[in-house]
Wavefront OBJ file of the C-alpha trace (Angstrom):
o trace
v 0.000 0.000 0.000
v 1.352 3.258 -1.356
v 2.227 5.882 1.295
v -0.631 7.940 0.274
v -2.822 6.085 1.164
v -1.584 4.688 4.440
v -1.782 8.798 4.749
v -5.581 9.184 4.332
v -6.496 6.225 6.075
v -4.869 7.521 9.298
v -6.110 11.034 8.591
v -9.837 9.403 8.347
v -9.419 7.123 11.429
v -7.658 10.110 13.776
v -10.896 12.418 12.861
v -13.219 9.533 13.391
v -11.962 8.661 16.633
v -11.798 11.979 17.452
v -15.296 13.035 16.764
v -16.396 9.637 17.756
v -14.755 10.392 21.352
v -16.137 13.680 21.684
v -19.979 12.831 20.923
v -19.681 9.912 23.323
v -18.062 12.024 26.019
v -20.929 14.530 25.323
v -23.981 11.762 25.896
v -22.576 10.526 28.944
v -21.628 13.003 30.740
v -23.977 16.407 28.933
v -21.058 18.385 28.584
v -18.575 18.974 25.763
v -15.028 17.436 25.810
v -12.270 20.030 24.983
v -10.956 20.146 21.432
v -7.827 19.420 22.379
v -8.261 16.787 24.406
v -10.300 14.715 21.558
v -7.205 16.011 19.337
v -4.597 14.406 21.998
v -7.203 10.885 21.783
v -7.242 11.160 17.959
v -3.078 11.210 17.961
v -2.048 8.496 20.519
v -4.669 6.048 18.179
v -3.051 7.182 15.251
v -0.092 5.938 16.638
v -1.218 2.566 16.976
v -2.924 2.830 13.239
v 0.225 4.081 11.560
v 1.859 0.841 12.759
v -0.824 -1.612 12.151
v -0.677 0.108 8.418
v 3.020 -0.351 8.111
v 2.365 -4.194 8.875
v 0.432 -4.736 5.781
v 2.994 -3.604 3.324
v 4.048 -6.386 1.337
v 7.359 -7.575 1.674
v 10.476 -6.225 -0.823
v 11.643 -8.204 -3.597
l 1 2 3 4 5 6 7 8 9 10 11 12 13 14 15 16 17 18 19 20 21 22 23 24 25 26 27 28 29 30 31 32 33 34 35 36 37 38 39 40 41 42 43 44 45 46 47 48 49 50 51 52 53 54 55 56 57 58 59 60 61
């Protein structure tokens, strides 16, 4: 998988998690999560994501 798109799959799963977090935080607890907080969530998963994506190159001939 090209680099590009390792790219936009991370970009998509860091703002889903993100947003994800934040609405969930919001329902059960009735108040908004700071930006920046979601933002911190969103980056220590896309650490995780990045290297699950760098398993599934295939290997070099």
């Amino acid at each position: 998988m090209p680099f590009w798109q390792r790219f936009l799959i991370l970009l998509a799963a860091v703002v889903g998690v993100s947003v994800i977090v934040s609405v969930t935080w919001h329902a059960l607890f009735s108040f908004y999560l700071p930006s920046y907080v979601s933002g911190v969530i969103g980056g220590l998963s896309a650490v995780l994501i990045w290297d699950l994506l760098k398993k599934t190159k295939p290997p070099k001939k």
